[in-house]
N, C-alpha and C positions, 0 to 999 in steps of 0.2 A: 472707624473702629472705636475714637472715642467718643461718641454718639449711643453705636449699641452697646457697650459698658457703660455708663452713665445710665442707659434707660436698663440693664438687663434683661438683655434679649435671653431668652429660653430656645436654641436653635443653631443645629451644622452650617456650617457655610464651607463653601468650598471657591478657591480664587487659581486662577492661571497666571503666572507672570513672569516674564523675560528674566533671567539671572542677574543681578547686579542692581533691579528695580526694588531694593530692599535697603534697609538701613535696621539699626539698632532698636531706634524709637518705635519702628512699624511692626518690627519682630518681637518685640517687648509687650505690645500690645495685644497683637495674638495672644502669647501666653498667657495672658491677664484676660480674656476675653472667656479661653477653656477653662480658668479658675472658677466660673460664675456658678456655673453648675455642671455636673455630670454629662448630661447632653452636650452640653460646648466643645463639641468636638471642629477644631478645622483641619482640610487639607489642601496642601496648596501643590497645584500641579508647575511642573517644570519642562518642556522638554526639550532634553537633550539632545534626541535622535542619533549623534554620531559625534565623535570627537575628533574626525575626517576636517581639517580647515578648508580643501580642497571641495569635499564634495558638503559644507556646509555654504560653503559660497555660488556652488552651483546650484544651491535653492535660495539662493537669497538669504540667509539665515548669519550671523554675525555671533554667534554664543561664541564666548569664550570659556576654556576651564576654568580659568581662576575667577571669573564671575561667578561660574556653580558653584566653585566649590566655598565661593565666599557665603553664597545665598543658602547653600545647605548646611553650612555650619551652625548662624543665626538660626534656622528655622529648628534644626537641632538640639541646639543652644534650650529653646523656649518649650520642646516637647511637643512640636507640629508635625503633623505626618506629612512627607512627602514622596507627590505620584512622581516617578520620573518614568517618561515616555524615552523608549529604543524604539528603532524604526531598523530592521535588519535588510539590508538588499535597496539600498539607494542608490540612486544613478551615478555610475563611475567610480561604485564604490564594488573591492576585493575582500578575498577573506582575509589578508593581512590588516586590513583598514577595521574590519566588523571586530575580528580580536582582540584589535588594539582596545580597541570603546570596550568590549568583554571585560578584557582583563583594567582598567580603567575601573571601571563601575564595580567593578569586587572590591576593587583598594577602597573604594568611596565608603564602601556600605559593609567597609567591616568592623567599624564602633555602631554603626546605624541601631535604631533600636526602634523607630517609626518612620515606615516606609512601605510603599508600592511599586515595584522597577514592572511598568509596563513594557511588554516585546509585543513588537506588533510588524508583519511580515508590510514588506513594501506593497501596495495597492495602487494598481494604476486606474484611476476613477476617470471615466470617459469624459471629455469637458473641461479636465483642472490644466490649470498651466506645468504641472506637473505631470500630465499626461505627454504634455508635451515636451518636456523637456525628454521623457521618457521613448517617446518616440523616433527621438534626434540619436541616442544611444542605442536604442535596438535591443531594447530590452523587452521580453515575452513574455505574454503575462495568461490567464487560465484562470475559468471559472467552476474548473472540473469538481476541485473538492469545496474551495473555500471563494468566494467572489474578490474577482480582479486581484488574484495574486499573482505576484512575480514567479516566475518557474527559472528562469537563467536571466544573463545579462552577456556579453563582449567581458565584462571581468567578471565575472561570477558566475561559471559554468554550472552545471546541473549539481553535480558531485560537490562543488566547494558547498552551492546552497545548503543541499542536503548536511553537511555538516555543520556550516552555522547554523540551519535550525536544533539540531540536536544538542550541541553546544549552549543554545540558547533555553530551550524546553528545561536541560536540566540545570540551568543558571536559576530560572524562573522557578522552579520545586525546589533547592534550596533556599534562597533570598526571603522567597515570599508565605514562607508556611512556620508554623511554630517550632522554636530552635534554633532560630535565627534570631529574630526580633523578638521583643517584649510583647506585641501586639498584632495580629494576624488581621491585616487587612479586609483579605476576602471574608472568611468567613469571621471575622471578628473574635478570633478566641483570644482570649488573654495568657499570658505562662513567663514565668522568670526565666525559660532556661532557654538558654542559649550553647545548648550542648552540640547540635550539628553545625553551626559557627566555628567554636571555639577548636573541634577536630579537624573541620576543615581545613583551617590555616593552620592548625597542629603538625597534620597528615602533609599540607603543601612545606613545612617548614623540616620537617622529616626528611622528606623526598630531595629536599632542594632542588625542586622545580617551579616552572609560573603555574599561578591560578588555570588558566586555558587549558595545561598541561595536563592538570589535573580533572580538569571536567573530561578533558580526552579519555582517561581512564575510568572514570564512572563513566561517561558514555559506553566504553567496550563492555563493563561487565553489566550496562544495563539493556544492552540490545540482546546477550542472553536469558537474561532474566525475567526479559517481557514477550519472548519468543515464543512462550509454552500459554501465553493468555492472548497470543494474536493479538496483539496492540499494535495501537497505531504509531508507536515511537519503534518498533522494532522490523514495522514492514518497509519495505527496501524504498518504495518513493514517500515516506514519512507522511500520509494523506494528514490532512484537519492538525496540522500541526500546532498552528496559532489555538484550536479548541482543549487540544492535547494537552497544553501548559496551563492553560486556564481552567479548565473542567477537571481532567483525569489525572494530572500528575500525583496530585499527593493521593488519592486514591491507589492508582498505582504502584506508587513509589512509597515503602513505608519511613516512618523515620528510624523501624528497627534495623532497615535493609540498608540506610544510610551509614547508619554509626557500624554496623556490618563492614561493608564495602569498605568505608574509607578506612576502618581498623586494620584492616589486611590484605591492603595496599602495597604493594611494593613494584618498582620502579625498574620496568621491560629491557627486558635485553637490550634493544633497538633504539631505545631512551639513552642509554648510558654510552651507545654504538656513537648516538650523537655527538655525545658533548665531549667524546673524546676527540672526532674529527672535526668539531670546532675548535678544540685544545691540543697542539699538536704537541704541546710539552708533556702535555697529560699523560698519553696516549704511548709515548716514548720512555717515561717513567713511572711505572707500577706504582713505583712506592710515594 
């Protein structure tokens, strides 16, 4: 790094690296690298895949959170964009375990302001030792819509799927489109507002419910809402899911139907039916 500052390089780069492989001095430098010119843009990819300890040890994989979140803070810190990779439906992984990381990675990335949260469905590629591990678990996989995707698992029946991905679709049209961040990734639009952020955790801090909770509920009002243009997020086996969040969501999905939706929000019978049979004091005393 201080080699191409020194020569001023004119040129993105882009680096992958393990969490915790970062310090002050390295991170420091980035930012001084995107000072040179306009084009100096860098992003450095991360991934996290899950925040499962169990099933990050079943791939071999050693990430710790407090590593990430040391590493995205630095990159943070300096005005670096970073990719982080979700991997939804890994081996002896539940939807209590997929949630957890869900609602994790909302807390992460809710000062974020340069970022990419890749979701990417589990793949079982013929040949990886991954395949294999996959194999041992009995996990079914289908090339019907999208190549070697996971369709169930022993924990992660059809039905759980189907709602983590939807859960995840509309994680991915929030997070990664403008009104969120400062800086749109895909399509590179620039914009200060951060107005479907700021309602978001407005709307969840209203409600006082989790993040999850809450996508659960734009989930509901969005499978009617895309039901009259036959989308792929509202047909019953969620086809091109993974294309769906990448391609079509914010087409889809406007950001006037967002600040809509979450404005007048309010929190289901069967929600509040919850928390008072988890609260039995609650539930005992009205007042």
């Amino acid at each position: 790094m201080k080699g191409l500052i020194r020569e001023r390089f004119k040129t993105s780069l882009f680096f992958e690296l393990i969490p915790g492989f970062i310090d002050e001095e390295l991170a420091s430098l980035f930012g001084k690298y995107t000072k040179i010119h306009p084009e100096n843009k860098i992003t450095v990819g991360i991934g996290v895949q899950t925040i499962n300890p169990k099933v990050l040890k079943l791939m071999r994989r050693t990430i710790r959170k407090e590593k990430f979140e040391m590493t995205f803070k630095l990159l943070q810190k300096h005005n670096i964009y970073t990719k982080i990779d979700l991997i939804i439906g890994l081996p002896d992984e539940d939807i209590s375990s997929i949630e957890n990381t869900l609602e994790y990675i909302i807390n992460q990335l809710r000062r974020s302001r340069e970022h990419l949260l890749c979701c990417h469905v589990m793949r079982g590629l013929p040949g990886t030792e991954l395949m294999q591990i996959a194999k041992k678990n009995k996990m079914i996989f289908s090339s019907k819509y999208e190549p070697h995707q996971l369709i169930e698992s022993p924990t992660l029946p059809r039905s759980d799927m189907l709602k983590s991905l939807r859960r995840t679709g509309v994680l991915f049209r929030l997070i990664n489109h403008v009104g969120w961040a400062d800086c749109e990734f895909i399509y590179g639009k620039t914009s200060k507002k951060t107005n479907i952020r700021d309602l978001f955790f407005e709307t969840k801090d209203r409600l006082s419910i989790s993040n999850i909770q809450l996508i659960d509920l734009i989930v509901e009002k969005l499978l009617k809402h895309l039901k009259s243009i036959n989308s792929w997020f509202s047909m019953p086996d969620f086809p091109y899911a993974e294309t769906w969040w990448w391609v079509h969501s914010t087409k889809e999905v406007s950001n006037e139907w967002l600040v809509d939706c979450l404005s007048n929000l309010d929190k289901p019978i069967w929600m509040s039916n919850q928390e008072k049979m988890l609260d039995p004091q609650r539930s005992s005393n009205p007042n």
